[in-house]
C-alpha positions in Angstrom: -84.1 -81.9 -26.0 -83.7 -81.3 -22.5 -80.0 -81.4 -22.5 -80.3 -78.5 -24.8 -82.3 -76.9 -22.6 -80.1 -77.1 -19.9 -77.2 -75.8 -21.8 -79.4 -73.0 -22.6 -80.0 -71.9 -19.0 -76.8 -72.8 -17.7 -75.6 -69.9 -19.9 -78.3 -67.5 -19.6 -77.6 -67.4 -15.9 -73.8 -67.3 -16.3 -72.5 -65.0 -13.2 -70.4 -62.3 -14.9 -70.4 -60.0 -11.5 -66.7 -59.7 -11.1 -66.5 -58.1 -14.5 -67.4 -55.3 -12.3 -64.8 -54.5 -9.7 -62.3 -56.1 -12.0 -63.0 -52.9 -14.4 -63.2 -50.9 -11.4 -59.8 -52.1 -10.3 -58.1 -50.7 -13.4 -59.5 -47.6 -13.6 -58.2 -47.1 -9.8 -54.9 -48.1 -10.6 -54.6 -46.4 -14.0 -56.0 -43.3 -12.0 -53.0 -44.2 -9.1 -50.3 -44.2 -11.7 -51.7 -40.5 -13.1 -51.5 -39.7 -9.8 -47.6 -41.1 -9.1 -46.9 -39.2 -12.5 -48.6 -36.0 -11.0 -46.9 -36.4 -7.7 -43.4 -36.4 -9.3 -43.8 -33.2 -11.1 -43.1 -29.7 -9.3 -45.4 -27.8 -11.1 -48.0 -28.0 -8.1 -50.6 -25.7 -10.2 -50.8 -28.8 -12.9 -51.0 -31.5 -10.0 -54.2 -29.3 -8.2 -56.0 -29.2 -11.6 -55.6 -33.7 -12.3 -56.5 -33.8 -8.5 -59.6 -31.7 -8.8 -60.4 -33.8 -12.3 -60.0 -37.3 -10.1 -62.0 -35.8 -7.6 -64.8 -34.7 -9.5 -64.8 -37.9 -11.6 -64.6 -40.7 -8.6 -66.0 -38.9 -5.5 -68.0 -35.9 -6.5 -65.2 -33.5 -5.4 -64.3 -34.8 -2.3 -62.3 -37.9 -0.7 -59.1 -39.4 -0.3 -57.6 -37.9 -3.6 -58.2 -34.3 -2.1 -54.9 -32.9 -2.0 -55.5 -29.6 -1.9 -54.7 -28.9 1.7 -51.1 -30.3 1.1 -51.0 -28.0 -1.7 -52.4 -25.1 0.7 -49.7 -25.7 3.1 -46.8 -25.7 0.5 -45.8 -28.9 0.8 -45.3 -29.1 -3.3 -43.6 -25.7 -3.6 -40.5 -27.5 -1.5 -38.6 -28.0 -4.8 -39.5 -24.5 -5.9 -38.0 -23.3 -2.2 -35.2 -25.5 -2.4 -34.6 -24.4 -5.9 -34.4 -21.0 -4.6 -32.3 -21.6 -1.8 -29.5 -22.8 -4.3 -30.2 -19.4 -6.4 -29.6 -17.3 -3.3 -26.5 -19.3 -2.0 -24.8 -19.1 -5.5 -25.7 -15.5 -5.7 -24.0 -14.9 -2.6 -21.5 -16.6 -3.6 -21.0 -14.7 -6.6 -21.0 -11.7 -4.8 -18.5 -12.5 -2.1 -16.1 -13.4 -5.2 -17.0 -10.3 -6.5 -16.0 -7.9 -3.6 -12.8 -10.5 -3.0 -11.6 -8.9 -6.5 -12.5 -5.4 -5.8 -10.8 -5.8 -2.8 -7.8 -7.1 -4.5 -7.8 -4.1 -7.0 -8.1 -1.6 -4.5 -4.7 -3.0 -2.9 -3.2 -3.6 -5.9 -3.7 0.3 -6.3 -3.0 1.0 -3.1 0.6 -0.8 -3.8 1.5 1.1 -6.8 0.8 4.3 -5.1 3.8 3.1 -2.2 5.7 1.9 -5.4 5.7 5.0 -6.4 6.8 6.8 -3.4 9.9 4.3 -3.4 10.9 5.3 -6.5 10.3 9.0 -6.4 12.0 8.8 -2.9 15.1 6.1 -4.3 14.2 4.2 -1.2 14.1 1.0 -3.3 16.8 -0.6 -1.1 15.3 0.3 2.0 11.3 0.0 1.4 9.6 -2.8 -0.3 6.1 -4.2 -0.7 4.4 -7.7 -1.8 0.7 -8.6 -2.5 0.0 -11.9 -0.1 -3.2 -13.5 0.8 -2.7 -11.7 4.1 -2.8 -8.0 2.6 -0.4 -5.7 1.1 2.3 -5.9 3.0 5.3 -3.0 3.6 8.9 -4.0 4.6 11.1 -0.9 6.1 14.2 -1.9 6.7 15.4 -0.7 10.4 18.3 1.6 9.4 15.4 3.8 7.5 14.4 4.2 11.1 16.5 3.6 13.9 19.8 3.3 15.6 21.6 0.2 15.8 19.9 -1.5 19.6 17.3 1.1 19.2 13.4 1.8 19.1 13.4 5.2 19.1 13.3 7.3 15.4 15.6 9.6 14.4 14.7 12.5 14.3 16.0 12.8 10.3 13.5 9.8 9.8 10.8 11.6 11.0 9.3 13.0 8.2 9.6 9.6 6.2 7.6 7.6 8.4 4.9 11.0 7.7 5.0 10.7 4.4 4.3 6.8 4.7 1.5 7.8 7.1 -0.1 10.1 4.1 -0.3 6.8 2.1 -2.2 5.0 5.2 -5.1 7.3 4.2 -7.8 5.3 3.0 -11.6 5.7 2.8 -12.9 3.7 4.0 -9.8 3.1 6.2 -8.5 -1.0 6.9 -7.2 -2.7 10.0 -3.2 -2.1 9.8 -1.0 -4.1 11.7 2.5 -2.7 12.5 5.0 -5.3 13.5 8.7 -4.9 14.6 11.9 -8.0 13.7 15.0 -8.3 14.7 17.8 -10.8 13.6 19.4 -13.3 15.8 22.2 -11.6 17.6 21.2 -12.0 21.5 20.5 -7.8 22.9 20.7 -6.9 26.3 21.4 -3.3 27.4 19.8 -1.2 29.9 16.7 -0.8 28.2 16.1 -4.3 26.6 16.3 -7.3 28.0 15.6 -9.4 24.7 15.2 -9.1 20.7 11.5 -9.3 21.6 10.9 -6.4 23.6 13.4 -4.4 21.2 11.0 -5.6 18.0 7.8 -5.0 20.3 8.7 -1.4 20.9 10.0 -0.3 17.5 6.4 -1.3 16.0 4.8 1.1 18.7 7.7 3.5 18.2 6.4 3.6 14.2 2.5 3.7 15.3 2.9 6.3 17.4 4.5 8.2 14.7 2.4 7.8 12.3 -0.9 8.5 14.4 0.2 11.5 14.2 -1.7 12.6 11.6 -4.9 13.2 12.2 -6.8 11.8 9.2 -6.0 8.3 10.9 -7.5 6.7 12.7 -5.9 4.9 16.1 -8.9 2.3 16.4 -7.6 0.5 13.0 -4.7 0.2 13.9 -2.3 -2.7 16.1 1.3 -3.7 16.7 2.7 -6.7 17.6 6.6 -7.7 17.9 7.9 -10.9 16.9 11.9 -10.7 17.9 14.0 -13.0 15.8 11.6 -15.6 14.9 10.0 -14.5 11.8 13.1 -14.5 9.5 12.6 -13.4 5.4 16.4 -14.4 5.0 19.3 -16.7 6.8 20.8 -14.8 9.6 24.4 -16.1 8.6 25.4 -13.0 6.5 25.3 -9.3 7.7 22.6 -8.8 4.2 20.0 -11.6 5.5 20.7 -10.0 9.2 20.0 -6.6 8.2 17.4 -8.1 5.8 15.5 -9.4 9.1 16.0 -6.7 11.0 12.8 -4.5 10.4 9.5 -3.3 10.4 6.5 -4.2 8.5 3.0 -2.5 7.5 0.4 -5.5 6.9 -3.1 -3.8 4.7 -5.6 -6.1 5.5 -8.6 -7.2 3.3 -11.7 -5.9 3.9 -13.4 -9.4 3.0 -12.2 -12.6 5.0 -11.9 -15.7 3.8 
């Protein structure tokens, strides 16, 4: 009988305490995993609402789930910014692309108009011109232009490099580069001391002609000479020499790169 009665109380006072923050523990770490989930996702409107809800539901509204001053600050709208970002960069992107090929059909156009002028004028032999990644770029062969040793134009040639001039009107206008080249057969007379100089003044020569016109504008414009050194052709046949020996109108792009 009394061993009965032990049993008995033995199991009436049976400590089942830890029951307690066992339970406890769960419920915090089913809430932390909610949390982690919450965390994870970039809609920071959704993650203020299950913060508020923990809140409420653990601390009466406030403690160390309160995460509304991180949401304040924007600290969750970083994917949303970042997200952005890469929206504007491709848009700009998109829209450098896009003035690269209106750029490209405005010189295309540009080059048919000269085209057009070479074949009206039957200067097909003397005059031609190339799309390149510089610009559009006219060749003038020198005896267009000048006298054999020369840099200055002949005064029959005169009204050729105007009419070339009239096709340099743009609007808006580009940066034009003139340029003078020369073959390889060594000059030296009184008034040239090297292909270089001879090249250097024939493209100024040309500018100077062409400024002229007053619906030009000088501040778009350069010239450069280059001598012998910038060959198109082998300099061991009077064709490539006279092929060489010229001057060149570079278009440039409006949009680098």
């Amino acid at each position: 009988m009394s061993r009965r009665r032990k049993k008995k109380h033995h199991e009436d006072h049976m400590d089942e305490s830890w029951l307690i923050p066992y339970a406890d523990l769960l419920t915090l770490l089913l809430a932390l995993f909610i949390v982690l989930f919450a965390m994870s996702s970039i809609d920071a409107q959704k993650f203020q609402l299950m913060s508020k809800a923990f809140n409420e539901m653990f601390t009466g509204g406030t403690g160390l789930m309160d995460f509304s001053s991180a949401a304040d600050d924007g600290a969750l709208d970083k994917p949303n910014v970042k997200k952005q970002e890469t929206h504007n960069s491709v848009s700009n992107k998109e829209q450098e692309n896009a003035a690269k090929l209106r750029d490209q059909e405005e010189l295309k156009g540009l080059q048919g108009k000269v085209q057009a002028y070479i074949n009206q004028k039957g200067l097909t032999d003397k005059l031609q011109t190339s799309l390149t990644d510089e610009g559009l770029l006219i060749s003038i062969r020198d005896n267009v232009l000048f006298n054999s040793g020369s840099a200055d134009i002949r005064g029959e040639d005169i009204k050729t490099a105007g009419e070339i001039a009239d096709l340099l009107i743009m609007d808006p206008p580009r940066n034009i580069i003139i340029s003078g080249h020369t073959d390889n057969v060594p000059i030296k007379n009184s008034r040239y001391q090297s292909n270089w100089e001879l090249s250097v003044m024939r493209a100024v020569s040309f500018m100077k002609i062409i400024l002229q016109n007053e619906k030009l504008d000088p501040r778009w414009f350069s010239a450069k000479g280059f001598g012998e050194y910038q060959p198109v052709a082998p300099n061991n046949t009077p064709d490539g020499k006279a092929r060489n020996r010229r001057v060149e109108i570079l278009i440039l792009p409006r949009s680098k790169g």
